[in-house]
N, C-alpha and C positions, 0 to 999 in steps of 0.2 A: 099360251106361250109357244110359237112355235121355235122348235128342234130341224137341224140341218144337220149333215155331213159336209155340207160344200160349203167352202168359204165364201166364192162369191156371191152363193145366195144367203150367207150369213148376212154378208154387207147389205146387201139388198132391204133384208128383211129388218136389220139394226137399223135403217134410215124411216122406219114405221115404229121404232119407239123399243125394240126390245128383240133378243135370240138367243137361245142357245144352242153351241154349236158345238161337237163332237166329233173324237177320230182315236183312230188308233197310236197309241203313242208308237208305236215301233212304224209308224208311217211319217211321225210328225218328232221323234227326237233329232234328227242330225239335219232340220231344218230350223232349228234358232239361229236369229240372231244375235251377234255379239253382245252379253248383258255388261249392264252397266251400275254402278249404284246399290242400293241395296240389295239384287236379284243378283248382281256378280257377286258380293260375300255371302248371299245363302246358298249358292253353287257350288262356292270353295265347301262349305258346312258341309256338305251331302256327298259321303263316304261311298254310300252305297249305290252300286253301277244303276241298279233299276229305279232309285229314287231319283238319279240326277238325269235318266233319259224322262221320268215323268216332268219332272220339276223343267226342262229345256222341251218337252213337245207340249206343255198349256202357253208358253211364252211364244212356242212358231206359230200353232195355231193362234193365239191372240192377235202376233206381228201381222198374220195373212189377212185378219180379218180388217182392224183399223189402221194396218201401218207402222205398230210401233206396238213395243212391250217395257216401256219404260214406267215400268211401276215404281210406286215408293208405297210406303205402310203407317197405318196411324200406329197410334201406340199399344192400340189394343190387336193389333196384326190385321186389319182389313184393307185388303190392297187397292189402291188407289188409281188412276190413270185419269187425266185429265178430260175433262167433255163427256166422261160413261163413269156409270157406276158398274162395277165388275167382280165377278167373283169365279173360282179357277176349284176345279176338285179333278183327281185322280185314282186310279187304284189299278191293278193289274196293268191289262194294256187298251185302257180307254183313259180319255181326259175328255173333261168336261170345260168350256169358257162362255160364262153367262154375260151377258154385257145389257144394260139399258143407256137409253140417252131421255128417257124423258124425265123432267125437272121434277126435284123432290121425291124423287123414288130409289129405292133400293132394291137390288137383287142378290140373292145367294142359291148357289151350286151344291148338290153331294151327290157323289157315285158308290157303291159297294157292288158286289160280286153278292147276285142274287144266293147265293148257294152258304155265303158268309155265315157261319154259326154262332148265332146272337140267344139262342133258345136254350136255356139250362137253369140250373137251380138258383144263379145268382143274378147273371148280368138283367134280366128283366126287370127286377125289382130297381135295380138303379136306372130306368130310362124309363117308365110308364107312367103313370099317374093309376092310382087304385081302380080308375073309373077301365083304364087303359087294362089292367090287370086284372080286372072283373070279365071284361070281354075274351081276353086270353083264356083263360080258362075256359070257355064255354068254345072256343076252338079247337077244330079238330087236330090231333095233333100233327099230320103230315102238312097243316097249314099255317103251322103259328108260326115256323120260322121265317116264310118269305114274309107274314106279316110284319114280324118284330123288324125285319128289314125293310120293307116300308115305312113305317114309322120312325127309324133311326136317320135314314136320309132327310125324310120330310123334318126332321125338330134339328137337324143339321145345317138344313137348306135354311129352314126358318132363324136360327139362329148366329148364321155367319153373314145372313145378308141385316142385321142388328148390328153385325160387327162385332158378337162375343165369341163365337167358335163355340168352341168346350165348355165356355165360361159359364152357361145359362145350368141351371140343373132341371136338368130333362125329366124330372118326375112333377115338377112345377106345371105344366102345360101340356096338352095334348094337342091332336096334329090337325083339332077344326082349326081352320083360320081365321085369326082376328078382324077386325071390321076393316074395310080399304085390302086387305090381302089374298093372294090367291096363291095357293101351295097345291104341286101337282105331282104326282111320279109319274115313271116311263121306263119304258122295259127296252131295251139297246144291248147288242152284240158286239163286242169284238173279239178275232179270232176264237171262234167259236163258243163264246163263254159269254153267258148273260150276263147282264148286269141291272141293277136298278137306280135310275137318277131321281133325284128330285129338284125341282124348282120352287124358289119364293119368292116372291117378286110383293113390294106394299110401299108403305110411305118410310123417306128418311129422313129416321131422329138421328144424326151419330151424336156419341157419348163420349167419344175421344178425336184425336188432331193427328193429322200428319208429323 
């Protein structure tokens, strides 16, 4: 799956089936355009300064890519856009925008800030599977945490490009991919802070409707 920073070789590389493209949101907030539809009332929703520059720089960088950021949403929240299957993740100051165009497939996006602390007494136990939890332990400790953040993207990526989000419970499955799929992370900067994304990209079933 390849990864850009540049828009126009996003478009490039989206016209061979599939990209993911990235940028700093403080490069890419006060370049949206005008939302409309369902993204102008979850702009009104979004109180906070730093959520509505992420939630307004995955919609410029979208617009730069195909033209247009006119999503709408099924009902199980997986955002829609006509001709591409798509999926948008954020966090600090990176935005992620996944986009395919080949038929009967799905993509899904997630980014975290490699450094994000997922490693403690509790939160493992709710995103691993035993087999996942077996291996953890036999981890060194200054290693488990950027793993546990791999893993969190990858059953993130896997599970929003389903179209459940949240909804899957992450102790059900682990981060091999299923037969037809291919799940990736990737290590990306911005303003000086790492991050980790992940990609999934496989066939689509959706489960719910615009």
């Amino acid at each position: 799956m390849p990864l850009t920073s540049r828009p126009a070789e996003a478009a490039r590389l989206l016209a061979q089936g599939a990209v993911v493209a990235y940028g700093s949101v403080s490069d890419w907030a006060d370049r949206a355009p005008p939302l409309r539809g369902a993204d102008a009332a979850r702009l009104r929703g979004a109180a906070h300064p730093e959520v509505r520059a992420r939630f307004l720089a995955a919609r410029a960088l979208l617009h730069r890519i195909v033209g247009t950021a006119d999503l709408s949403y099924t009902s199980g929240g997986r955002p829609c856009l006509r001709g591409y299957a798509v999926s948008l993740s954020h966090t600090g100051d990176l935005v992620l925008v996944g986009l395919c165009t080949r038929a009967r497939l799905t993509i899904g996006v997630d980014v975290e800030r490699t450094d994000r602390q997922l490693d403690g007494p509790r939160f493992p136990g709710r995103m691993c599977t035993p087999g996942e939890l077996a291996r953890l332990a036999r981890t060194p400790p200054d290693a488990r945490n950027a793993l546990l953040v791999r893993w969190w993207t990858s059953k993130e990526a896997y599970s929003k490009a389903l179209g459940r989000g949240l909804g899957l419970d992450f102790t059900t499955f682990d981060t091999r991919p299923p037969p037809g799929w291919t799940v990736r992370t990737h290590t990306l900067t911005a303003s000086e802070t790492t991050y980790t994304a992940a990609v999934a990209i496989g066939p689509d079933s959706p489960k719910d409707t615009p």
